[in-house]
ZADO-1210 file (C-alpha; in nm, 4 decimals, padded with zeros to 6 digits):
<atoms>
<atom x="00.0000" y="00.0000" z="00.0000" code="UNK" pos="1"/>
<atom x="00.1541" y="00.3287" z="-00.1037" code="UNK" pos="2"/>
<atom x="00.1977" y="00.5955" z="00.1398" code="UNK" pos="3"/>
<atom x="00.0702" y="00.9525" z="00.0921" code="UNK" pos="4"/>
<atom x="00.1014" y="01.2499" z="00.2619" code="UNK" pos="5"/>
<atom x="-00.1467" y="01.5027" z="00.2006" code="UNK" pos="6"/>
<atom x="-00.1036" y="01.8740" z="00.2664" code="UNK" pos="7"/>
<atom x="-00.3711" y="02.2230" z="00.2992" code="UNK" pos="8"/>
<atom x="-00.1900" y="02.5049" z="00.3369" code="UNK" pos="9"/>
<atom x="-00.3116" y="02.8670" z="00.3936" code="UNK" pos="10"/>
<atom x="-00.1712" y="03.1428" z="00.5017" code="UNK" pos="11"/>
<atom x="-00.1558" y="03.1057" z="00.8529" code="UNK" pos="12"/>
<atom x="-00.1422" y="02.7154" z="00.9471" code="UNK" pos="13"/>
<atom x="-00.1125" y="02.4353" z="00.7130" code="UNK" pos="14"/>
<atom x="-00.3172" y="02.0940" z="00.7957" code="UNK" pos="15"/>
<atom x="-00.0854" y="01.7629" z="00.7078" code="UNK" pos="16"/>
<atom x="-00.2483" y="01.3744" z="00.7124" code="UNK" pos="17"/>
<atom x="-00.0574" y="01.1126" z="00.6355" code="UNK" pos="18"/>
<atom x="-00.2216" y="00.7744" z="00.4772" code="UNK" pos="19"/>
<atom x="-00.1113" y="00.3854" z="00.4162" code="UNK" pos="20"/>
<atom x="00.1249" y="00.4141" z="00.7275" code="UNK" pos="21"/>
<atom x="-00.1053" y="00.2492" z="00.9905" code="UNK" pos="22"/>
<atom x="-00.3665" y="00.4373" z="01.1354" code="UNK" pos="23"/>
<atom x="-00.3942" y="00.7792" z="00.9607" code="UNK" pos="24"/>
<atom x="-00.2533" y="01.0377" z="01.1320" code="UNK" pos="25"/>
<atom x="-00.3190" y="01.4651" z="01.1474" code="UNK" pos="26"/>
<atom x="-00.0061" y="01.7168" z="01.2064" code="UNK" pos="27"/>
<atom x="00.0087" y="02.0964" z="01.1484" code="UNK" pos="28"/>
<atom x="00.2618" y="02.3372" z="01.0982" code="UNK" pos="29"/>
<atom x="00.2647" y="02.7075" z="01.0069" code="UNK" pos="30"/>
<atom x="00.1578" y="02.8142" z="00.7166" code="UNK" pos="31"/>
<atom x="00.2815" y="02.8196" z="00.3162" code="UNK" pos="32"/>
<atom x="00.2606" y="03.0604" z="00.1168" code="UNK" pos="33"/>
<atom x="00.5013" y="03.1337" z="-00.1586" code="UNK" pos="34"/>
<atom x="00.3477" y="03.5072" z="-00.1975" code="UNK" pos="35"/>
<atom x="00.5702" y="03.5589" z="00.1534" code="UNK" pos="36"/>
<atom x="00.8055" y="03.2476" z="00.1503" code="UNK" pos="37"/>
<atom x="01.0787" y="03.1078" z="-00.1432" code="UNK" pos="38"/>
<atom x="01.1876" y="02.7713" z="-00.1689" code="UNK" pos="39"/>
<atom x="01.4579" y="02.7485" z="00.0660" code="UNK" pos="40"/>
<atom x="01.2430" y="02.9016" z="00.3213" code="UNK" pos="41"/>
<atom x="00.9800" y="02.6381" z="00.2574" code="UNK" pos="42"/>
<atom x="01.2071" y="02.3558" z="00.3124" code="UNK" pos="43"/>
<atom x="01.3249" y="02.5064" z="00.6147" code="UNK" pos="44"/>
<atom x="00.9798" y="02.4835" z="00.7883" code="UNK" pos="45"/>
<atom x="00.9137" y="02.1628" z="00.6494" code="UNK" pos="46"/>
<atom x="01.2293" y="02.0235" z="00.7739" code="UNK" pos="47"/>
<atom x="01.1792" y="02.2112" z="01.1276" code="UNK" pos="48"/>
<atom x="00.7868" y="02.1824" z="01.1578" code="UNK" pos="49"/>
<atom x="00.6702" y="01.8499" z="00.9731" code="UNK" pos="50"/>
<atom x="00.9558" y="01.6342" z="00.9778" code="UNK" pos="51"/>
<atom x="00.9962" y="01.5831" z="01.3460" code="UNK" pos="52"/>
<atom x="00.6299" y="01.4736" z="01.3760" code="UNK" pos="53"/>
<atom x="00.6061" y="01.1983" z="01.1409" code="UNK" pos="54"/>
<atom x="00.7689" y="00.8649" z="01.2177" code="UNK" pos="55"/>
<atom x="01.1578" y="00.8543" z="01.1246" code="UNK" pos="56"/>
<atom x="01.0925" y="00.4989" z="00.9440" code="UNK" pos="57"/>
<atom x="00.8126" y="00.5978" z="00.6960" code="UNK" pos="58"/>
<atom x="00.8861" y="00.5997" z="00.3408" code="UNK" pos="59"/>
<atom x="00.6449" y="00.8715" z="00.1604" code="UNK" pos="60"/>
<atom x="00.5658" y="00.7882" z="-00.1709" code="UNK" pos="61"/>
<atom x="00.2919" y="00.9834" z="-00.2771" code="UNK" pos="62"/>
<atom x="00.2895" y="01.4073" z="-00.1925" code="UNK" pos="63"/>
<atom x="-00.0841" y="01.5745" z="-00.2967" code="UNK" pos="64"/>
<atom x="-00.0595" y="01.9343" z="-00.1480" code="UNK" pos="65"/>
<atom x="-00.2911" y="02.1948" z="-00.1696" code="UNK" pos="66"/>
<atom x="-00.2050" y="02.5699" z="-00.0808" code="UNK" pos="67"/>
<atom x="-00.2743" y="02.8853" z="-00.1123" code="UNK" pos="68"/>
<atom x="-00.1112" y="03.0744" z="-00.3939" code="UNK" pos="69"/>
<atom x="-00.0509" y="02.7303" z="-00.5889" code="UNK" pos="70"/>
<atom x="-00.2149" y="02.8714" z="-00.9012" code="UNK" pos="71"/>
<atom x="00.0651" y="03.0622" z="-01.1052" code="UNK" pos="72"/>
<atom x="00.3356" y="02.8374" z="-01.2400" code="UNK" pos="73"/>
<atom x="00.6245" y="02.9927" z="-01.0588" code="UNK" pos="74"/>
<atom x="00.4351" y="02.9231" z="-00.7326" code="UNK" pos="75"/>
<atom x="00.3990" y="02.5708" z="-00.8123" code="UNK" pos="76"/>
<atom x="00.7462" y="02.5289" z="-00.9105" code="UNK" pos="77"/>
<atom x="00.8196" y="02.6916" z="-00.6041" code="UNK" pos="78"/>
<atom x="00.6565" y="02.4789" z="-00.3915" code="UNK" pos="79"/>
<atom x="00.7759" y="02.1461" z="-00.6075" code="UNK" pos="80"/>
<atom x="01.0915" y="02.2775" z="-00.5545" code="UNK" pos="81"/>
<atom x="01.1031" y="02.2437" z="-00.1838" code="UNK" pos="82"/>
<atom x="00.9106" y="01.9207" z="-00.1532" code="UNK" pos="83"/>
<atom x="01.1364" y="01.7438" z="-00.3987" code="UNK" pos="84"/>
<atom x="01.4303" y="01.8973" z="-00.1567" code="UNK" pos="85"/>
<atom x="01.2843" y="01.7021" z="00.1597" code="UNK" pos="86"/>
<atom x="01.1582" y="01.4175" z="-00.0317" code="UNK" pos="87"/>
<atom x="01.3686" y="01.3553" z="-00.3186" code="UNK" pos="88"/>
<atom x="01.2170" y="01.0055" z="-00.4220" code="UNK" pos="89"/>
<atom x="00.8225" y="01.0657" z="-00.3546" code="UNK" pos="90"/>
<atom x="00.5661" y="01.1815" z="-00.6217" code="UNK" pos="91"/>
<atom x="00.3728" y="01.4732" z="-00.6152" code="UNK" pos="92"/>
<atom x="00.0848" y="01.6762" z="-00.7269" code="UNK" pos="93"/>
<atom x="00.0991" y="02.0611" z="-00.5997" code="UNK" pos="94"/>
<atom x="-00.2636" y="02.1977" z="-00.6665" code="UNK" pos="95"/>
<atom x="-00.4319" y="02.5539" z="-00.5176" code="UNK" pos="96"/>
<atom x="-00.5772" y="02.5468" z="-00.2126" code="UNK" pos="97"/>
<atom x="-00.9331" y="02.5713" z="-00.3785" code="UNK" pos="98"/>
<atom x="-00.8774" y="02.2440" z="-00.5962" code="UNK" pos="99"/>
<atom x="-00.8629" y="02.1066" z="-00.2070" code="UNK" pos="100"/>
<atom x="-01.1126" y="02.3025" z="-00.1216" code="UNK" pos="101"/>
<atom x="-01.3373" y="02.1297" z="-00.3980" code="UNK" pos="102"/>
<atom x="-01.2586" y="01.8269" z="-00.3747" code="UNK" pos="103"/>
<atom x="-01.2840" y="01.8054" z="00.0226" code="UNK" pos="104"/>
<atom x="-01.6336" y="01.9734" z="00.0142" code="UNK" pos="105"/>
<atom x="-01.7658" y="01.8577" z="-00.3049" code="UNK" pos="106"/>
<atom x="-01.6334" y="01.5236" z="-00.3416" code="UNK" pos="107"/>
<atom x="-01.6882" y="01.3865" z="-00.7177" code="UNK" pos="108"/>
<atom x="-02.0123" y="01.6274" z="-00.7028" code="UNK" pos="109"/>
<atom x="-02.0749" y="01.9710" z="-00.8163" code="UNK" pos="110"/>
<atom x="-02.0989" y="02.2596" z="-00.6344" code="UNK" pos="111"/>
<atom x="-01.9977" y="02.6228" z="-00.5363" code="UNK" pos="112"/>
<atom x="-01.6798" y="02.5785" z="-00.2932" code="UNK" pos="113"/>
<atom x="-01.6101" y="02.8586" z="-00.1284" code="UNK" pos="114"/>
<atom x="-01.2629" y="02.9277" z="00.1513" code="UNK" pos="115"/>
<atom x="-01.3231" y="03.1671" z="00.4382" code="UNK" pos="116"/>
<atom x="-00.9980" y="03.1122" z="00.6036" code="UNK" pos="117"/>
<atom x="-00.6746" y="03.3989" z="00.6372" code="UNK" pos="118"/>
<atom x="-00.8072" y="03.4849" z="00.2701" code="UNK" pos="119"/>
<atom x="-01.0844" y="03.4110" z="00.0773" code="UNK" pos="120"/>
<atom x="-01.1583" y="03.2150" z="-00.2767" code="UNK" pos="121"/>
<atom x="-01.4478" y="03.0708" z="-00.4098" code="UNK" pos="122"/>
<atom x="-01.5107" y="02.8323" z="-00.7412" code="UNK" pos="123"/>
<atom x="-01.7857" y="02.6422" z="-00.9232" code="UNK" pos="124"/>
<atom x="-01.6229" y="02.2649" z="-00.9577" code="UNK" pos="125"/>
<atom x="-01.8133" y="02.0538" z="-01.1696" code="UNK" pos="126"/>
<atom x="-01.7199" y="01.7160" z="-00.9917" code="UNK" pos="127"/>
<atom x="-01.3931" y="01.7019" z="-01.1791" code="UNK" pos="128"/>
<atom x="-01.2512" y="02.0480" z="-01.2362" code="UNK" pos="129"/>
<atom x="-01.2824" y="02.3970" z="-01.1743" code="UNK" pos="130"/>
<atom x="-01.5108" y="02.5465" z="-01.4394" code="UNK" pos="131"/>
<atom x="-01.5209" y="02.8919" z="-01.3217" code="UNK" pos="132"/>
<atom x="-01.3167" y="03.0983" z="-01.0421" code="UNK" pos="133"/>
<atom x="-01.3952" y="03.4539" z="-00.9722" code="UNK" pos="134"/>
<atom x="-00.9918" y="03.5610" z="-00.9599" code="UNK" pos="135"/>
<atom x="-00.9022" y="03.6651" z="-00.5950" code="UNK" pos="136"/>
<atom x="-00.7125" y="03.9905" z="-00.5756" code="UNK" pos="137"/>
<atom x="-00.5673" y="03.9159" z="-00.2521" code="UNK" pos="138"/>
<atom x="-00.5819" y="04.1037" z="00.1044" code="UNK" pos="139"/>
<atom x="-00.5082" y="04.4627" z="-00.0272" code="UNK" pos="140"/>
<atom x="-00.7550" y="04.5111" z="-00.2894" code="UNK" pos="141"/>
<atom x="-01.0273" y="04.1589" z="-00.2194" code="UNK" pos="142"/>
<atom x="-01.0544" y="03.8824" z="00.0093" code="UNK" pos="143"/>
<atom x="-01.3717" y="03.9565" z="00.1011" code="UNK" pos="144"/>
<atom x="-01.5256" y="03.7396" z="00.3964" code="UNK" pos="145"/>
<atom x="-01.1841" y="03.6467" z="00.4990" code="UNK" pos="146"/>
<atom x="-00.9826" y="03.6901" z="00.8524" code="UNK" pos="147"/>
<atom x="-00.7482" y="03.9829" z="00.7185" code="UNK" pos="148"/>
<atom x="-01.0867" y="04.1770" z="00.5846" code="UNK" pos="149"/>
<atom x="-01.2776" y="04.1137" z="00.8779" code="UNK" pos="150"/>
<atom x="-00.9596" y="04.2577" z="01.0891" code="UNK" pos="151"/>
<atom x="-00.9199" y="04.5170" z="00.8728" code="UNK" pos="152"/>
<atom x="-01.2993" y="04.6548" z="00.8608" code="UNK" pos="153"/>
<atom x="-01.2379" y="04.6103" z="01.2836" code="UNK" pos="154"/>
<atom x="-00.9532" y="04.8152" z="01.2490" code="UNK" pos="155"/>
<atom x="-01.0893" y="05.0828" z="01.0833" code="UNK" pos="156"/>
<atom x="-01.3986" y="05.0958" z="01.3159" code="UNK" pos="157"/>
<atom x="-01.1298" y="05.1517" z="01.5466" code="UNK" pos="158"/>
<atom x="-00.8796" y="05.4057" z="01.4204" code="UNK" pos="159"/>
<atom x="-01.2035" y="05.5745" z="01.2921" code="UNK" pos="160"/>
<atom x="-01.2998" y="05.6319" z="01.6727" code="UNK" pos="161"/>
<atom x="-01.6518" y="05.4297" z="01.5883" code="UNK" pos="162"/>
<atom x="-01.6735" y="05.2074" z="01.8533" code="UNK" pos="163"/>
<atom x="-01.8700" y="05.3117" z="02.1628" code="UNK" pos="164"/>
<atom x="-01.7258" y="05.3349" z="02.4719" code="UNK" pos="165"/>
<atom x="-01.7952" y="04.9908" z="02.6465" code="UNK" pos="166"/>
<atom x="-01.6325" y="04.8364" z="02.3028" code="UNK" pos="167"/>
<atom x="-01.3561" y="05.0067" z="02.2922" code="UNK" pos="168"/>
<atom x="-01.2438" y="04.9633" z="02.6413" code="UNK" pos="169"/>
<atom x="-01.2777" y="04.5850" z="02.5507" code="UNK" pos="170"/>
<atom x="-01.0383" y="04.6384" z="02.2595" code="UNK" pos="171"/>
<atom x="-00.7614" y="04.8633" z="02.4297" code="UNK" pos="172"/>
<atom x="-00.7627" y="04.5795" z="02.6938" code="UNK" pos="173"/>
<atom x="-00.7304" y="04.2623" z="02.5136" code="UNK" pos="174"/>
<atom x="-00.4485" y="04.4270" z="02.2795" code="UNK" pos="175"/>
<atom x="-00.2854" y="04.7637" z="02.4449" code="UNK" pos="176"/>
<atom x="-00.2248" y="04.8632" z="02.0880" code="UNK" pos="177"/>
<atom x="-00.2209" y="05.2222" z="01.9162" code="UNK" pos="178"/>
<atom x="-00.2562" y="05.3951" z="01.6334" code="UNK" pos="179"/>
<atom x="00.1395" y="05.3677" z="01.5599" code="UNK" pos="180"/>
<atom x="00.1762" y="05.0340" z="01.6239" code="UNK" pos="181"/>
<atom x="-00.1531" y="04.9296" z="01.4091" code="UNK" pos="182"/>
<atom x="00.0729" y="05.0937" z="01.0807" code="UNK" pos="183"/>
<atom x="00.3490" y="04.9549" z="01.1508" code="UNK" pos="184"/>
<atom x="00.2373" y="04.5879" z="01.1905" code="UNK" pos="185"/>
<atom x="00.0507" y="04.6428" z="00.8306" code="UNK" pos="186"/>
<atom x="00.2321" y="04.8343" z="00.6282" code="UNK" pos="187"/>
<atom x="00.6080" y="04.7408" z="00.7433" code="UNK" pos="188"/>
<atom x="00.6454" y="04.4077" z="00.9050" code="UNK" pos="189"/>
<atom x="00.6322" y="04.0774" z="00.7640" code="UNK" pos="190"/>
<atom x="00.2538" y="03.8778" z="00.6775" code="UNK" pos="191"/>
<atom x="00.0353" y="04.1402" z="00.7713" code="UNK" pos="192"/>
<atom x="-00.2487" y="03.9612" z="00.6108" code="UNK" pos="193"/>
<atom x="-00.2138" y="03.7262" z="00.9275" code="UNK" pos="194"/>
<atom x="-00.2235" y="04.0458" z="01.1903" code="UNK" pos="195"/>
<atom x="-00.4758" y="04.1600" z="01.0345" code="UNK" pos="196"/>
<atom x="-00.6839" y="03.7804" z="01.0394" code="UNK" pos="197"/>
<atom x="-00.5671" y="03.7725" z="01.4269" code="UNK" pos="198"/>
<atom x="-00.8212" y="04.0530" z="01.5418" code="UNK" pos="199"/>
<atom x="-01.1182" y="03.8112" z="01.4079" code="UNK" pos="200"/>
<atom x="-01.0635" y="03.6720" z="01.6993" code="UNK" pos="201"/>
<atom x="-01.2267" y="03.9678" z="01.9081" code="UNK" pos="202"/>
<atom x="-01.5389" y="03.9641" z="01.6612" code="UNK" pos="203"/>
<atom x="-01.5711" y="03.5923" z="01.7638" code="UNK" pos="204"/>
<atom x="-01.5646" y="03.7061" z="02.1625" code="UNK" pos="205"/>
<atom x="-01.7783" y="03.9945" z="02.1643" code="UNK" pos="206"/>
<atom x="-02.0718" y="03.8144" z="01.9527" code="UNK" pos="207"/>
<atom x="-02.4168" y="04.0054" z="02.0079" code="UNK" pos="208"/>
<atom x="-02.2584" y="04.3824" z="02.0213" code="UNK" pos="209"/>
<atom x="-02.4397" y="04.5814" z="01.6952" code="UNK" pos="210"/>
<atom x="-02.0838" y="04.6913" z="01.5665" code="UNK" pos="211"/>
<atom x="-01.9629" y="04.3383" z="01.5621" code="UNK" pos="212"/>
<atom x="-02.2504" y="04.1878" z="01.4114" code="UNK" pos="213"/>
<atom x="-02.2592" y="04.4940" z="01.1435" code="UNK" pos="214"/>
<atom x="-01.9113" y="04.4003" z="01.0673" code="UNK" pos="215"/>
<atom x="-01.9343" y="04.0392" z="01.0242" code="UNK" pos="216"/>
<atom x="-02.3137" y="04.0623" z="00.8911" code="UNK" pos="217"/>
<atom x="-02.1548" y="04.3651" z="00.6016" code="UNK" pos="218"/>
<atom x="-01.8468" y="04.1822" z="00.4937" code="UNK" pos="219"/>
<atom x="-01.9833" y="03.8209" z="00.4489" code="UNK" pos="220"/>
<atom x="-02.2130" y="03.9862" z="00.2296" code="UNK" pos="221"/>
<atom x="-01.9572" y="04.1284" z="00.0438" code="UNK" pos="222"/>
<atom x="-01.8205" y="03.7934" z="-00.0488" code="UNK" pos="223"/>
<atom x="-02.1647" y="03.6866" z="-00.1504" code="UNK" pos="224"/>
<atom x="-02.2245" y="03.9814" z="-00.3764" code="UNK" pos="225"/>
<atom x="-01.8681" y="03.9819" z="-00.5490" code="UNK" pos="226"/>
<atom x="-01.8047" y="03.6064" z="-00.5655" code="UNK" pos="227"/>
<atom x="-02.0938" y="03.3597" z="-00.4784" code="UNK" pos="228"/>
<atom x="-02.3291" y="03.5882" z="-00.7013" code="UNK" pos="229"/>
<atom x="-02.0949" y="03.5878" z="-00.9862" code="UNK" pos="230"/>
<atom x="-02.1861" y="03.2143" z="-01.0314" code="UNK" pos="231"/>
<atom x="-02.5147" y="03.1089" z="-01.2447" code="UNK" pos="232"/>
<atom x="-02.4563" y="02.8007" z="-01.0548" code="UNK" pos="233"/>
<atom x="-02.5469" y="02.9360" z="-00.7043" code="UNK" pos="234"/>
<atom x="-02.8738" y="02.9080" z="-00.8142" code="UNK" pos="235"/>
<atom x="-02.9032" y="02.5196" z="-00.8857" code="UNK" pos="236"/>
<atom x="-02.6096" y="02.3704" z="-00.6995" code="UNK" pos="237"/>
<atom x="-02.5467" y="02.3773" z="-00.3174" code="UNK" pos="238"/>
<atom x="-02.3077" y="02.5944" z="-00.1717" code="UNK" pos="239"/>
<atom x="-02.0230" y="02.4718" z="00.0227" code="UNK" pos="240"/>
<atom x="-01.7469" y="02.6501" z="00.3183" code="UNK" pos="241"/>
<atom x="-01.4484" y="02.5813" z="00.4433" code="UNK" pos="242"/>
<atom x="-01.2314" y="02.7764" z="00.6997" code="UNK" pos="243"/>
<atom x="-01.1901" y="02.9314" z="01.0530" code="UNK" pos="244"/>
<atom x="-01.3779" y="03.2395" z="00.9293" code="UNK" pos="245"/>
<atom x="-01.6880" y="02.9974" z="00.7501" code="UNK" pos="246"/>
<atom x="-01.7100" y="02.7726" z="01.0696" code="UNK" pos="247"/>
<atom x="-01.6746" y="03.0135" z="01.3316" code="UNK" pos="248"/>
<atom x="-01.9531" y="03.2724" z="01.1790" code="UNK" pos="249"/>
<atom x="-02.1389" y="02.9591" z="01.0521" code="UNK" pos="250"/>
<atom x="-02.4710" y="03.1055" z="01.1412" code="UNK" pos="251"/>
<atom x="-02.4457" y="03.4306" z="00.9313" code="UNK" pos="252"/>
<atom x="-02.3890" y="03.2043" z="00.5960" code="UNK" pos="253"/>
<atom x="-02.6876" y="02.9817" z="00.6668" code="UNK" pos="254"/>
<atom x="-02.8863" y="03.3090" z="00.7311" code="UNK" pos="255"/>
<atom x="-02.7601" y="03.4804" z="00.4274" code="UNK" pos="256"/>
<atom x="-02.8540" y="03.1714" z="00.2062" code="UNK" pos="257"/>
<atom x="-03.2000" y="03.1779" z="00.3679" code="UNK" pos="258"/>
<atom x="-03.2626" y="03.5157" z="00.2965" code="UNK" pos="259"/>
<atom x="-03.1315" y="03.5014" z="-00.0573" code="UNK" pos="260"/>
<atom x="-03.3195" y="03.1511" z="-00.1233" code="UNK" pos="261"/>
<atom x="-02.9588" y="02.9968" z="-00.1924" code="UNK" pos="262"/>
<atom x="-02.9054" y="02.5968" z="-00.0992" code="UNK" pos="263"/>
<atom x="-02.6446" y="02.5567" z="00.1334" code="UNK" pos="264"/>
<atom x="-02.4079" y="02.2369" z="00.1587" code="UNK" pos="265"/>
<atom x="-02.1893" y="02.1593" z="00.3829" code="UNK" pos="266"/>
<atom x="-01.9264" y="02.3988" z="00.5898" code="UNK" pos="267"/>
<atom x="-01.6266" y="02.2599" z="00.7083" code="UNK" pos="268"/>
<atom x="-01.3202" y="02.3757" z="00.9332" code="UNK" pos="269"/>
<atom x="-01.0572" y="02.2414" z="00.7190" code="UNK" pos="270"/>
<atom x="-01.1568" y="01.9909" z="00.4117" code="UNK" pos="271"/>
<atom x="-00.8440" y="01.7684" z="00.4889" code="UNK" pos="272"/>
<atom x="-01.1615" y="01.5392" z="00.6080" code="UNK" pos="273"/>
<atom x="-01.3046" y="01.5387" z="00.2910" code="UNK" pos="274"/>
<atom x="-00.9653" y="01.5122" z="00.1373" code="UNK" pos="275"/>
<atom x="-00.8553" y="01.1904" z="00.2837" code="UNK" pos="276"/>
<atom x="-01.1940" y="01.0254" z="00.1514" code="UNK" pos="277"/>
<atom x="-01.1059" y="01.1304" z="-00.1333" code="UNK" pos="278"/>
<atom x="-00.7669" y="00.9916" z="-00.1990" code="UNK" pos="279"/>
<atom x="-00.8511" y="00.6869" z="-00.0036" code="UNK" pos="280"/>
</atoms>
C-alpha cells in the first residue's frame, strides 16, 4: 500500500495527514505561502515543523498538497521545488488550495466551494474540475469574507474612533495597541495579512454587540455579492465553506442563504476530512 502524505496550506497554518502508514494520522505546521516564503524558506519549515512529527521509518511515496497561492506556475514550481528537496524520491501533485477546497467539500459532485480562512476564494467545480473561479485579488484590494478583511474593517472601526465606549475599552484591553503600532504591523512588518486575520478573533468574543454583528453581517455579504453571485450556478447547486472564518460565523452564511433563497451544503473547518476520503 503506497503511502501519501497530504497537505492544505493557507496562510496562517497548514493541515498535514498522512495515509497507508497504519492508522492515519493529522499534524500541522505554520503556514505556506510562496506570496511571503521562497523555496529554501519552505524547506526550512518543512524540515523544522513536519519532519519531526512523522515517524523517522516511513517511506512517503505519494505528496498531494494543496495551498494557497498554488495557481501561477512559478508558485507551483516553487513549492515542487522544496518538496522534492525534503523528499527527493516521492511523487507529487501541488494543486491551489481551492482544488482542495473542492474536492474536500464537493467530493466527485458539483458545487460552489467557497474558503473563508486567512483569505478568501471561491469556485464552481463541476465534480472534476474547476469550471469557473472569480480571480481573488488578494488582502489589499479583495478577500472579502476572509480573517485579514474582517480585521481590517475592525480596524478601521477603530482608528475611525466608531466604537462606543464599552467596546472600545474591551479592545484597548485585550491588545494595548495604538494607532502607531496598528501601521506599523501592516504596512512594514512581515505577513500582515495574518495580523490583520488575528483581530477576528475579538469579533468571535464579543458576539451580540451591533458593531460586531454589522461588521461580520456587512463583509460576508460582500463575499456573496462579489463572488458567490458571480456564479449562475449558485442558483441550482449547493453551496459549500471551508475555513476558521466559515465555521466560526457559521450562522451568518446559513442566514444569508435563507434570505437570498440559496441551498447551502456543507461547511467545514478544514476539508483535509473530505480530502482523505477522497484519496482513499
Amino acid at each position: 500500500m503506497k503511502v501519501q502524505l497530504i497537505a492544505d496550506s493557507g496562510s496562517t497554518k497548514a493541515d498535514w495527514c498522512l495515509l497507508g502508514a497504519g492508522e492515519a494520522a493529522r499534524y500541522q505546521t505554520s503556514g505556506i505561502s510562496p506570496y511571503f516564503l521562497n523555496a529554501e524558506q519552505i524547506q526550512a519549515l518543512l524540515e523544522k515543523e513536519l519532519l519531526p512529527q512523522l515517524p523517522p521509518d516511513v517511506q512517503i511515496d505519494e505528496i498531494h498538497y494543496y495551498g494557497t497561492g498554488c495557481l501561477q506556475r512559478k508558485s507551483v514550481e516553487l513549492v515542487e521545488t522544496a518538496l522534492q528537496a525534503v523528499w527527493p524520491v516521492a511523487s507529487f501533485e501541488v494543486n491551489h488550495d481551492l482544488m482542495g477546497a473542492a474536492r474536500g467539500l464537493c467530493g466527485k459532485e458539483p458545487g460552489v466551494a467557497s474558503i473563508l480562512g486567512t483569505g478568501s476564494n471561491s469556485c464552481f467545480f463541476d465534480g472534476t474540475t474547476i469550471k469557473k473561479n472569480n480571480p481573488g485579488l488578494g488582502y489589499v484590494l479583495g478577500d472579502e469574507g476572509s480573517g485579514a478583511f474582517l480585521g481590517k474593517k475592525l480596524l478601521q472601526y477603530y482608528l475611525y474612533n466608531s466604537f462606543d465606549e464599552e467596546l472600545k475599552s474591551r479592545f484597548d484591553a485585550q491588545y494595548n495597541t495604538n494607532h502607531e503600532e496598528i501601521l506599523e504591523n501592516v504596512y512594514r512588518r512581515p505577513f500582515p495579512n495574518r495580523y490583520l486575520a488575528g483581530f477576528a478573533k475579538f469579533l468571535g468574543e464579543n458576539r451580540g454587540h451591533f458593531i460586531i454583528e454589522n461588521i461580520l453581517e456587512d463583509s460576508l455579504n460582500e463575499f456573496f455579492f462579489n463572488h458567490i453571485y458571480k456564479y449562475s450556478e449558485s442558483w441550482t447547486h449547493p453551496l459549500h465553506f471551508t475555513g476558521s472564518i466559515a465555521w466560526n460565523f457559521r450562522d451568518i452564511l446559513e442566514e444569508l442563504c435563507e434570505l437570498y433563497e440559496l441551498q447551502l451544503g456543507r461547511i467545514l473547518r478544514s476539508p483535509m476530512e473530505g480530502l482523505v476520503a477522497y484519496h482513499q
